[in-house]
ZAVOKOL-52734 format. One record per residue (C-alpha): residue number from 1; x negated, y, z negated. Coordinates in steps of 0.02 Angstrom, whole numbers, m for minus. Layout:
(site NUM, (X, Y, Z))
...
This chain:
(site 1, (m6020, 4220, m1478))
(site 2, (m5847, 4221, m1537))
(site 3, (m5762, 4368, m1584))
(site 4, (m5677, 4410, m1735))
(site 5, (m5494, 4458, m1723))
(site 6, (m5452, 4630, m1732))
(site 7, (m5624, 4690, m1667))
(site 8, (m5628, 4824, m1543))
(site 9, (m5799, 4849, m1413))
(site 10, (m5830, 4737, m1282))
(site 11, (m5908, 4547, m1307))
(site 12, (m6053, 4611, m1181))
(site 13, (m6201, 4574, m1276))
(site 14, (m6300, 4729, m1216))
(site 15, (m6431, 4776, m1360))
(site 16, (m6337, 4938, m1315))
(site 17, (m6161, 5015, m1359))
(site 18, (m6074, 5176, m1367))
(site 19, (m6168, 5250, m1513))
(site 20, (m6277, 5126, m1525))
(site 21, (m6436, 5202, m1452))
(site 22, (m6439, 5333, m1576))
(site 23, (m6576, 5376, m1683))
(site 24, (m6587, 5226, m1811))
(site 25, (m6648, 5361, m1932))
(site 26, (m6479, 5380, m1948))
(site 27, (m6437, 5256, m2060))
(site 28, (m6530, 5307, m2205))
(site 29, (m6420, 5359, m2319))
(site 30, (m6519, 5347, m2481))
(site 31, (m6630, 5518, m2536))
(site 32, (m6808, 5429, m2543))
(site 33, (m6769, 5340, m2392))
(site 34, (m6735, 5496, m2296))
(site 35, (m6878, 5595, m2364))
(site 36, (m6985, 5442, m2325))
(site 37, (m6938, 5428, m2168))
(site 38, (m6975, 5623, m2133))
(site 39, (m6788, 5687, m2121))
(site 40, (m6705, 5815, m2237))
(site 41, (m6582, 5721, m2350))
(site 42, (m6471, 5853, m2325))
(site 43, (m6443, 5798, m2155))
(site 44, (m6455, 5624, m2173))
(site 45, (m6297, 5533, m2207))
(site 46, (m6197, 5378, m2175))
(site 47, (m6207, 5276, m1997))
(site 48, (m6076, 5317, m1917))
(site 49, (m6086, 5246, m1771))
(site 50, (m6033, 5062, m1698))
(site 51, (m6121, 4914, m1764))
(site 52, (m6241, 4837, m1621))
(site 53, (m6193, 4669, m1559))
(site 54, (m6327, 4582, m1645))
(site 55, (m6303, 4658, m1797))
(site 56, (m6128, 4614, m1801))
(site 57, (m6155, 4409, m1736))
(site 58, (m6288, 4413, m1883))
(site 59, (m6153, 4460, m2011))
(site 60, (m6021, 4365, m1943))
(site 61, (m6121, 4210, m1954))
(site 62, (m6145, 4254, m2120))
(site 63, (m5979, 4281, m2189))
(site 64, (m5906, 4138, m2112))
(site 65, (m6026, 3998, m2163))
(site 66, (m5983, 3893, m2293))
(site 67, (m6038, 3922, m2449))
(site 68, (m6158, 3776, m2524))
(site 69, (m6081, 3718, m2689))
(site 70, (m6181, 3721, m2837))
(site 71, (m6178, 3601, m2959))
(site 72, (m6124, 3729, m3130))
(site 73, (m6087, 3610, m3293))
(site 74, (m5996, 3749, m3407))
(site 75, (m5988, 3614, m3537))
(site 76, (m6163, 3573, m3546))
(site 77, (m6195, 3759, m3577))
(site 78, (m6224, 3842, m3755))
(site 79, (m6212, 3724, m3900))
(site 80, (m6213, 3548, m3831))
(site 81, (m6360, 3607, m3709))
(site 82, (m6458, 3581, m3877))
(site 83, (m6356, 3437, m3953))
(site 84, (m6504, 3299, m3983))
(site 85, (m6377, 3173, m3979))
(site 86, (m6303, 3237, m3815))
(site 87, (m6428, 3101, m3726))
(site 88, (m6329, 2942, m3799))
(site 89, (m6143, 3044, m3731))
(site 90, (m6229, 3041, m3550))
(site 91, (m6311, 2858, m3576))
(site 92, (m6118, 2793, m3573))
(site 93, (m6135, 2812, m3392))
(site 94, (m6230, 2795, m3222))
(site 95, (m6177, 2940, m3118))
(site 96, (m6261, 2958, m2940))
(site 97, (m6216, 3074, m2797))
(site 98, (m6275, 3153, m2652))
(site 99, (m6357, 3326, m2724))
(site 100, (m6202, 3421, m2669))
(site 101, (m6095, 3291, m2759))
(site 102, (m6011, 3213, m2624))
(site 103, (m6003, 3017, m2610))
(site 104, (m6005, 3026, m2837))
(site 105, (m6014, 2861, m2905))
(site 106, (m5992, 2830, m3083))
(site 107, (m5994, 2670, m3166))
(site 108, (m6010, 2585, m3325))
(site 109, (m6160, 2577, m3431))
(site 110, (m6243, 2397, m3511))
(site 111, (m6148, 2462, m3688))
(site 112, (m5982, 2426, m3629))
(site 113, (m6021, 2235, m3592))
(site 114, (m6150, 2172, m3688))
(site 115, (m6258, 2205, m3862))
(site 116, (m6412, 2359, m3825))
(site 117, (m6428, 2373, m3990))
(site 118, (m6606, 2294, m4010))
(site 119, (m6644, 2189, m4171))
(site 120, (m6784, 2194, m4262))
(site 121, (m6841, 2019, m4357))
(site 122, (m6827, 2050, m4529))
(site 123, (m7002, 2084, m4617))
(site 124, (m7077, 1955, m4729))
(site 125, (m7221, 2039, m4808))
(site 126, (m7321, 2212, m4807))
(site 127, (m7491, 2255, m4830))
(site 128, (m7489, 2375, m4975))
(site 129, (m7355, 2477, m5089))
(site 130, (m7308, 2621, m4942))
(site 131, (m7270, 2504, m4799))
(site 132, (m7153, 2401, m4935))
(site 133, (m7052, 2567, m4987))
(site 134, (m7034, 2612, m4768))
(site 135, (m6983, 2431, m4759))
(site 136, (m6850, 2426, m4913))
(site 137, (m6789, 2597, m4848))
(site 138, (m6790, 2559, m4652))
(site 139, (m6692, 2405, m4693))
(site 140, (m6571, 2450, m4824))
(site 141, (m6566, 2628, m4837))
(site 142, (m6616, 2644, m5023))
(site 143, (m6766, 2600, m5117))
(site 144, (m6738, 2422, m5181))
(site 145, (m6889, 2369, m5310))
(site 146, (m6844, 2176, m5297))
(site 147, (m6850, 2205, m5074))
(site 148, (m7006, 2284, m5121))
(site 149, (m7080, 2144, m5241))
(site 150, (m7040, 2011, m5101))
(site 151, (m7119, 2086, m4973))
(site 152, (m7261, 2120, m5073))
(site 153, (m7270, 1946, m5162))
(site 154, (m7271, 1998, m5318))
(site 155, (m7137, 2022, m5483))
(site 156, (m7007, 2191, m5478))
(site 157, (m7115, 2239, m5639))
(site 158, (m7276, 2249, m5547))
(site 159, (m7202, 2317, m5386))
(site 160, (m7139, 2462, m5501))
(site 161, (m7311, 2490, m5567))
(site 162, (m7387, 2499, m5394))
(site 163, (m7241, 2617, m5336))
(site 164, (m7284, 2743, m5509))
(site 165, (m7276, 2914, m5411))
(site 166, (m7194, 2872, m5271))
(site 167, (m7037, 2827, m5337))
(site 168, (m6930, 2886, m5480))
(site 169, (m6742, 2846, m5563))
(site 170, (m6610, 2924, m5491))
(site 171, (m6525, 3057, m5607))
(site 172, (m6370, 3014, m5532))
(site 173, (m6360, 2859, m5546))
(site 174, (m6468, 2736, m5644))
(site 175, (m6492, 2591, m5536))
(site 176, (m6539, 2681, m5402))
(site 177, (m6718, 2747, m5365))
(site 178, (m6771, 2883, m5232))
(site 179, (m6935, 2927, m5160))
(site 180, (m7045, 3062, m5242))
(site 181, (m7018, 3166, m5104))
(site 182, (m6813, 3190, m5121))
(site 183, (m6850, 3184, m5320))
(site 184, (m6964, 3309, m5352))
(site 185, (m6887, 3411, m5227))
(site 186, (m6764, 3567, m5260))
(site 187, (m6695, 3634, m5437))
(site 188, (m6804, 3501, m5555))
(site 189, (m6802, 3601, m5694))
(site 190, (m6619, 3641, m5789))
């Protein structure tokens, strides 16, 4: 085994050096560990002795091996961890590597050349009063009562009188109508 520079002792790898057959008791420095190990702690103190061989190649292939890199994302830690819209940031692109990140490939996601945004075929009728008020809202992102009267077949009067208690005017503005839920929700009283 190679020898660090700067060592002293021979490169003999006899399981025993100067010192080295000692009592191994020795080395306990800690109280319980010297009690355990029958000795007075008193007595017991640090090794001071030379380090055997194997000891020594043990450590030294130790300390010199290179250290396996670990994949740490600082970034990704804390708040955008828990982003839920953190998954579409990633989507951009397809990133593959070896697990220690050597031979990284990144390239460009479908988004950048063509449409992923899939399309829906706009609905022509519903089956009753609630799947008419999804569809109006899904669509348009308001409650429309003549949306809601075609899909249902039927005039904006009467698709008003189906939608009694699940819609309502909005009191901030009059053509506009919002679900019960947002209406009767909050301060309602004044």
């Amino acid at each position: 085994m190679k020898r660090a520079p700067g060592r002293a002792g021979s490169s003999s790898s006899s399981p025993t050096r100067s010192g080295a057959s000692r009592d191994q008791s020795k080395v306990k420095t800690g109280r319980e560990d010297a009690l355990a190990d029958g000795l007075d702690p008193a007595e017991a103190g640090p090794y001071t002795g030379s380090i055997p061989d194997e000891v020594y190649d043990e450590l030294y292939e130790q300390a010199s091996a290179q250290p396996q890199p670990r994949r740490y994302s600082a970034h990704l830690q804390g708040a955008i961890a828990r982003d839920p819209r953190l998954g579409m940031v990633l989507a951009i692109e397809n990133f593959q590597s070896t697990f220690d990140g050597s031979d990284a490939v990144a390239t460009k996601t479908a988004i950048f050349t063509e449409d992923t945004t899939p399309f829906k075929d706009k609905a022509v009728s519903a089956a009753d009063i609630d799947e008419a008020l999804a569809i109006s809202f899904d669509e348009l992102g308001y409650i429309s009562p003549q949306r809601v009267a075609e899909l249902l077949e039927v005039s904006v009067e009467d698709a008003l009188d189906q939608a009694r208690g699940k819609i309502y005017p909005s009191l901030h503005d009059a053509d506009q109508w919002e679900l019960a839920t947002v209406a009767l929700s909050g301060q309602v009283r004044d």
